[in-house]
C-alpha positions in Angstrom: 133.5 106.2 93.3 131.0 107.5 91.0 129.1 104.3 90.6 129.0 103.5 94.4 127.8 106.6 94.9 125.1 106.4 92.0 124.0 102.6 93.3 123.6 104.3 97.6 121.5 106.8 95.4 119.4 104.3 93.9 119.1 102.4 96.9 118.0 105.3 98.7 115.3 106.2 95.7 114.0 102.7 95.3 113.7 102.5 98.9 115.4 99.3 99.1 118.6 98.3 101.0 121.2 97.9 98.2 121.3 98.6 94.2 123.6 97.2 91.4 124.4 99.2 88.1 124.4 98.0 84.4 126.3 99.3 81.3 122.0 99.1 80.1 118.4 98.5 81.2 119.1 95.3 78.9 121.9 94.1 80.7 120.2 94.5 83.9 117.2 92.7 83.0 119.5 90.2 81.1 121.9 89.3 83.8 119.4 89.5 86.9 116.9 86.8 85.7 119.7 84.6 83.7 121.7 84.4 87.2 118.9 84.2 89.4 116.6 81.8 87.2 117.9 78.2 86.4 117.0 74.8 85.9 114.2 72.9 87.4 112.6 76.4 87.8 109.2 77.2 86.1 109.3 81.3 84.9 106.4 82.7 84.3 106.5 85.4 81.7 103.6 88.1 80.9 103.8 88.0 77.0 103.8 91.9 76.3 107.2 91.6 78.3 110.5 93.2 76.7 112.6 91.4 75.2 115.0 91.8 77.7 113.5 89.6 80.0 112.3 86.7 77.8 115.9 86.2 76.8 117.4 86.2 80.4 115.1 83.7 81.3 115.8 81.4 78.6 119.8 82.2 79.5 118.6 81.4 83.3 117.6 77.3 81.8 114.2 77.2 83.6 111.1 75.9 82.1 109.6 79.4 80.3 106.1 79.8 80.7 103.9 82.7 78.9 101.0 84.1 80.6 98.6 86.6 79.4 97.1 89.4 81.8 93.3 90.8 80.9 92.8 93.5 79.8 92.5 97.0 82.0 90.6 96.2 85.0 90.0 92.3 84.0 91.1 89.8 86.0 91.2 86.9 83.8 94.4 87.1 83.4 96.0 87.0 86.6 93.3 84.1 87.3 95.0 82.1 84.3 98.4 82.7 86.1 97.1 81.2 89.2 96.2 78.2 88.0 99.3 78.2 86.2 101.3 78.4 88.6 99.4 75.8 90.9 100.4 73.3 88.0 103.7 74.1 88.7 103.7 72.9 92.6 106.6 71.2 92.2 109.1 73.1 90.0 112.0 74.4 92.1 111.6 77.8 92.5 109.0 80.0 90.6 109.4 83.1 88.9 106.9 86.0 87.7 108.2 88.2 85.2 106.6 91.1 84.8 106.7 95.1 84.0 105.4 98.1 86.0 104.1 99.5 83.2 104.2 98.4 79.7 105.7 100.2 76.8 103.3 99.0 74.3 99.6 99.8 76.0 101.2 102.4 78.7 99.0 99.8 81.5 99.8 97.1 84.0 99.7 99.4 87.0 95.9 98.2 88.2 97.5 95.1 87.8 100.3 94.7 90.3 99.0 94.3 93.6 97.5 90.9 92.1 100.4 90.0 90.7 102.2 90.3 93.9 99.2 88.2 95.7 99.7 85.3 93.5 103.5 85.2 94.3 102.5 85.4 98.0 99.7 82.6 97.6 102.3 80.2 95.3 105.6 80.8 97.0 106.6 82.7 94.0 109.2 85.6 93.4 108.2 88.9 91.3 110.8 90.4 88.7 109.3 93.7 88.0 110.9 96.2 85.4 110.1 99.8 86.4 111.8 100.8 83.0 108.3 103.0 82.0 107.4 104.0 85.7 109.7 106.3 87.5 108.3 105.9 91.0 110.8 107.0 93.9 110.2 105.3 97.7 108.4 102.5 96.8 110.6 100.2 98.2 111.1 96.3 96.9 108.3 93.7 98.0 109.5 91.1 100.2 109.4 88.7 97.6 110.1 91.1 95.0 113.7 92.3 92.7 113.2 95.5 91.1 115.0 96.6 88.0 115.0 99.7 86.3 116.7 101.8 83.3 118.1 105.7 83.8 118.3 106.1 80.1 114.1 107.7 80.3 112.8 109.7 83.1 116.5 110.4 84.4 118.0 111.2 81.2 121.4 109.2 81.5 122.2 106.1 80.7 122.5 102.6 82.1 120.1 100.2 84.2 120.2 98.8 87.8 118.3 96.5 90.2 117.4 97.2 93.4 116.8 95.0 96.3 118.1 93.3 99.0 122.2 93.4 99.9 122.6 89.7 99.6 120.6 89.7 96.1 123.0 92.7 94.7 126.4 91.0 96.1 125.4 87.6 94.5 124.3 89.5 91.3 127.9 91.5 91.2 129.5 88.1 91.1 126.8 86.0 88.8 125.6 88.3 86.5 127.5 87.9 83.4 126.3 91.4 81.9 127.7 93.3 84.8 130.6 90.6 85.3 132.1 90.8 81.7 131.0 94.1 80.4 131.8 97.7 80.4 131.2 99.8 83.4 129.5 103.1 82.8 131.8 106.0 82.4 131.9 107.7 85.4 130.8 111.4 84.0 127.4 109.1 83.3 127.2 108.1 86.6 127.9 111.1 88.3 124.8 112.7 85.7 122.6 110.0 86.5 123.1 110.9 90.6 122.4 114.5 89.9 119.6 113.8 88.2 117.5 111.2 90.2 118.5 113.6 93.5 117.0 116.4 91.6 113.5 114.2 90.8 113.5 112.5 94.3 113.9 116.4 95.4 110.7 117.5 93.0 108.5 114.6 94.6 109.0 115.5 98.1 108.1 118.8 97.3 105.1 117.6 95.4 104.2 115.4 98.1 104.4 118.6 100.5 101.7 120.6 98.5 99.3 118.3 98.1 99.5 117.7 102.0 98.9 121.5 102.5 
């Protein structure tokens, strides 16, 4: 009961109709794109990505490809990743990996909105890890999964992704990290609820001041 409780908590801080918890924000990343991703699929990978998702999506069996973002404010980068993925017209599906913000240059927010226009413009889906931005209510693009850790900002431990009901049932049942691995220990759980309550509860009260 603690976990189900802890997943309608995240679902109600992501914003987002359902949410799945992982023993780790590794096994989340892991398992997502390695059950969603598969062969015949071309996945597009930003290179600073963590490891995490590099090594689900060469579990997943898709054809990996690395793109490059500019730097702060450039948008080379993303213009690389369009033509990239116009080369890949005919793969199956199409896959953008990508982070919220990136461990290693603390950037990649200016970045998203385009990031999210290119998988618009090329039928493409968005993997975003939120593992270095806490950001409650934002709610999952339409052709968007969002994962996450609660080992930072909520001071627990474990991982999760957030999204639609019918992504997190098919990830309960296909994600081998979640499948064949340790659940977290329910004092963990029940910690991690408290927690992200006590966060979304400091945001809305932020939000509140700045309105008055």
């Amino acid at each position: 009961p603690e976990i189900a409780e802890l997943e309608r908590t995240i679902s109600e801080f992501e914003g987002t109709e359902d949410a799945i918890v992982f023993p780790t924000g590794y096994a989340a990343n892991l398992g997502t794109v390695a059950a969603l991703t598969g062969p015949g699929d071309a996945v597009f990978v930003e290179r600073d990505c963590h490891a995490c998702l590099v090594d689900g999506a060469k579990l997943g069996g898709g054809r990996l490809r690395v793109w490059r973002r500019g730097g702060l404010g450039d948008r080379a980068g993303l213009s690389r990743l369009d033509r990239e993925l116009k080369k890949a017209a005919t793969a199956r599906r199409r896959w953008i990996l990508t982070e919220w913000t990136f461990s290693m240059d603390g950037d990649g927010e200016d970045s998203r909105q385009r990031v999210v226009d290119s998988a618009e413009k090329f039928d493409a889906v968005v993997i975003r890890d939120g593992a270095h931005k806490l950001c409650a209510g934002t709610g999952a693009h339409p052709r968007g999964v969002k994962t996450g850790t609660l080992s930072k900002a909520v001071g627990a431990a474990g991982g999760y992704t957030a999204g639609s009901r019918t992504l997190c049932d098919y990830l309960r049942h296909a994600a081998k990290s979640h499948l064949f691995s340790t659940a977290l220990p329910p004092a963990i759980a029940a910690a991690a609820t408290r927690n992200l309550r006590r966060i979304e509860a400091g945001a809305r009260h932020a939000r509140q001041g700045l309105r008055t």
